[in-house]
N, C-alpha and C positions, 0 to 999 in steps of 0.2 A: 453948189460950186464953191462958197466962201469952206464949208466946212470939209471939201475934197484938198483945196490950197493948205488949209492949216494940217490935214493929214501929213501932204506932203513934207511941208517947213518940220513938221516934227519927225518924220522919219529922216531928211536929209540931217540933221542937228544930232539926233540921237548917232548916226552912222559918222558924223565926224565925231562925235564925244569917243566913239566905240576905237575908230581910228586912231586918234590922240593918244587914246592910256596903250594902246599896244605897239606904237611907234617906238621902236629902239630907241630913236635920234633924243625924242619926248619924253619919254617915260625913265624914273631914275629909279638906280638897280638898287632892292632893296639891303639894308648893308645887315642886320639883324630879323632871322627867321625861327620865331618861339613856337613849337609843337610838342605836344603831347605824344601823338604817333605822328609816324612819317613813313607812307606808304609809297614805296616806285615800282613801277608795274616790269620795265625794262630796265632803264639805263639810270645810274648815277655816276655822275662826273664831278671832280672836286681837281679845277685847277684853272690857273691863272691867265690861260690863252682857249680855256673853254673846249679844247679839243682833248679828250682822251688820250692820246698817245703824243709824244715827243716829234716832233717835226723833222721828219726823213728819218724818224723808226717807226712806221708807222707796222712795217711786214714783221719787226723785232717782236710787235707789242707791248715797247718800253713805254710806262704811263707816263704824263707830264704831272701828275699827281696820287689821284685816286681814281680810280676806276671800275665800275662793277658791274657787271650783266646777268641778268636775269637767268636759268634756264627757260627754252624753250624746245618745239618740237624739232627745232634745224636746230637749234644752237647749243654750244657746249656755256651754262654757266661760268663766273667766276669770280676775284677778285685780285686786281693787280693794283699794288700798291709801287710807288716810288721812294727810293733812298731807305731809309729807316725804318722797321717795323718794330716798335717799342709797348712791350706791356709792362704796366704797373698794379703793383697790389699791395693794400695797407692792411695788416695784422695778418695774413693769411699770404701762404704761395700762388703764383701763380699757377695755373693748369692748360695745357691745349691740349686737347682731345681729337684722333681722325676717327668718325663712324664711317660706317658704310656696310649698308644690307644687301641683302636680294629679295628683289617683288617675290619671287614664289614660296621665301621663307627658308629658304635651304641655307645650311651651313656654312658661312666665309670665312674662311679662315684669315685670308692676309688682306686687312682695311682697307688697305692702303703701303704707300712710300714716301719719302723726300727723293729727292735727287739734283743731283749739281749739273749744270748743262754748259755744252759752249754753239755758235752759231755758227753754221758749215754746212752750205751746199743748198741755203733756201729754210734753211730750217734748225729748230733747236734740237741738239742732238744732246741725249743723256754721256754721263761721264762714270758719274761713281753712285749709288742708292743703298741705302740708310731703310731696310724694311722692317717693321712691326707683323708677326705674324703669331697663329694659333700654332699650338701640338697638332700632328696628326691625329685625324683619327682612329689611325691603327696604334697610336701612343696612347691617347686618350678615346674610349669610343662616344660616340653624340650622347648617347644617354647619362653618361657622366658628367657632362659638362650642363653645368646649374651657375645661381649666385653668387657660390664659394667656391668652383670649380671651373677656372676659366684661364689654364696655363698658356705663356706663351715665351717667346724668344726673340730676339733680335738677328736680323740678316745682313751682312755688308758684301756688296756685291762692284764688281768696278768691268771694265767695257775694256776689253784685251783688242790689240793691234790687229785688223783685219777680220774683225769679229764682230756680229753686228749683234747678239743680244747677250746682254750681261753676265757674267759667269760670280759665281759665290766663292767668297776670299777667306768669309769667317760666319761660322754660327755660335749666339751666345746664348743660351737661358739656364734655365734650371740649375744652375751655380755648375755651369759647363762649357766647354767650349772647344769646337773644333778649327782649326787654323791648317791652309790649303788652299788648292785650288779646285775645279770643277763648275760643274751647272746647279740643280735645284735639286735638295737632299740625295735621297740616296742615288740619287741618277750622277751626283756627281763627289760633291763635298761629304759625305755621312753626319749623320748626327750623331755628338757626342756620347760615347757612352762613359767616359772617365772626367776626371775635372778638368784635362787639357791634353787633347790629342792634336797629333802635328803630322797633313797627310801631304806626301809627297816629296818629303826633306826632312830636315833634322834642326836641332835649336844651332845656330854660331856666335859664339862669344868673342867680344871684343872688349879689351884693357880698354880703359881709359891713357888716351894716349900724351904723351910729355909734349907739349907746345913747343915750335919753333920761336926763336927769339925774337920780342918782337920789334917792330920798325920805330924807330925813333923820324915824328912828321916833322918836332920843331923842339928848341927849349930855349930858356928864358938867357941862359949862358952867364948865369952865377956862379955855380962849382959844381964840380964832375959829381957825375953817379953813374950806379948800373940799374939796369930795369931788367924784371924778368918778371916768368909769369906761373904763376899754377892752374889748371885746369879741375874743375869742381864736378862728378858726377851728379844725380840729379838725389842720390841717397847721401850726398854727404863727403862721398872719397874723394880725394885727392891725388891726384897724378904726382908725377915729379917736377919739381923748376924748369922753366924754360932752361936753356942759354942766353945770357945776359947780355945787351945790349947797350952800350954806352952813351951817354949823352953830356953833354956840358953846362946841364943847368936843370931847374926844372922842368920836363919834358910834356909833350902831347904825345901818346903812341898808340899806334895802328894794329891790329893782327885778324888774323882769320881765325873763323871756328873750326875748335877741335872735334869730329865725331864723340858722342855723344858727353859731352860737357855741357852741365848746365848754368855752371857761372863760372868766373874765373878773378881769381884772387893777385893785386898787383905788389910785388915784392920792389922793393927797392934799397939797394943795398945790405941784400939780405937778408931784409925785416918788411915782414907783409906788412903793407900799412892801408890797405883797403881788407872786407868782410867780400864777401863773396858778390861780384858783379855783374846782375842779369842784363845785358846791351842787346838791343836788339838791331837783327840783320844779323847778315853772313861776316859781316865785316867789321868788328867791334874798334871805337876810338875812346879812345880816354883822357882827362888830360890832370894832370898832378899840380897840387895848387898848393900853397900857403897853409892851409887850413888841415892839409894832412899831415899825420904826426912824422 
């Protein structure tokens, strides 16, 4: 009986010890975890309210941090990261690689894609894709393709108004490139046979165009000037002066971008006193100071 009671006293004792260390309330969250390997069979989660997704995006899949699932037999693998995804590398480039085979061994040509999405109708719906693909191989045949023999091409494909699967805009490789529109090679877009063929239109040239004058927001109201502006192609050219704009002082002034200008040079009574000026947006401000000659 004496050594049935002491069983007892020791299993109740051991079941609250066991209680204790597993109790949230009790037990403190360890703040550093030092591993060698670090095996998860499903689920890792790396965030700050412990849940996986964003609270009321949960149907988005917006992570609230890091998030990663396993494959399984029902489930698609993956990893979804939040905000920033940043690689770094000392002495050496960075690299990402997409694989991707077939269990039976046969030939894949296209790995993979990226693609840009937006959320519509219950779901992420693609927009524009960015594909990494092989030569055919009626280009190339399987038995060619080895170690050193492993050509391929870039695809840019974008999602046309009332049209539900992606149509090819441009193919680039082999120091080639066809620009168009259509479906998937020759069904639609062709593969290049020259270093830049153009299907379905023709090139249109446009000047660099002379800026309108631009707005004077405010000035200092020391003594008169004009302002005006040049427009900078992205080679170098130069357009013609605006029409000048008057102001009473040192000024702050406003303008719009000119089709294709890529900086824009501020003259001031004449005499450019700014180097070529990348602002970014639609809507470029500037303001003239002391310090400029």
């Amino acid at each position: 009986m004496k050594d049935r009671l002491v069983t007892i006293v020791l299993s109740v004792a051991s079941t609250l010890g066991v209680v204790n260390i597993q109790s949230p309330a009790t037990q403190e969250t360890e703040k550093v975890l030092d591993v060698d390997r670090l095996i998860v069979r499903k689920e890792l989660i790396v965030s700050d309210t412990g849940q996986p997704w964003e609270k009321g995006y949960e149907q988005h899949q917006i992570p609230r941090g890091i998030y990663a699932r396993s494959v399984t037999d029902k489930e698609v693998g993956g990893l979804w990261v939040r905000s920033r995804l940043i690689k770094g590398e000392l002495d050496d480039p960075f690299d990402d690689r997409f694989h991707a085979l077939e269990r039976n061994g046969s030939h894949r040509g296209a790995p993979g894609h990226i693609s840009w999405n937006v959320w519509l109708d219950g779901a992420w719906r693609q927009m524009a894709i960015v594909q990494g693909e092989g030569l055919e191989l009626s280009e190339v045949p399987r038995d060619q393709w080895n170690g050193t023999t492993h050509p391929g091409r870039i695809r840019f494909q974008t999602f046309r108004p009332g049209h539900g699967e992606p149509l090819t805009d441009a193919v680039i490789g082999q120091g080639k490139m066809s620009l168009g529109g259509g479906g998937f090679g020759g069904g639609g877009l062709p593969y290049p046979q020259e270093v830049l063929e153009l299907h379905g239109g023709k090139v249109a040239e446009h000047a660099l165009e002379r800026p309108p004058a631009p707005t004077v927001v405010r000035d200092d109201d020391t003594a008169e000037h004009f302002y005006a502006l040049i427009a900078v192609g992205p080679q170098g050219k130069q357009s013609r002066p605006s029409p000048a704009s008057r102001a009473t002082g040192l000024a702050t002034l406003r303008w719009d971008s000119v089709p294709g200008a890529d900086a824009y040079i501020v003259v001031r009574d004449g005499k450019a006193i700014t180097g070529p000026l990348r602002i970014e947006g639609s809507q470029k401000e500037w303001t003239d100071s002391q310090g400029n000659p």
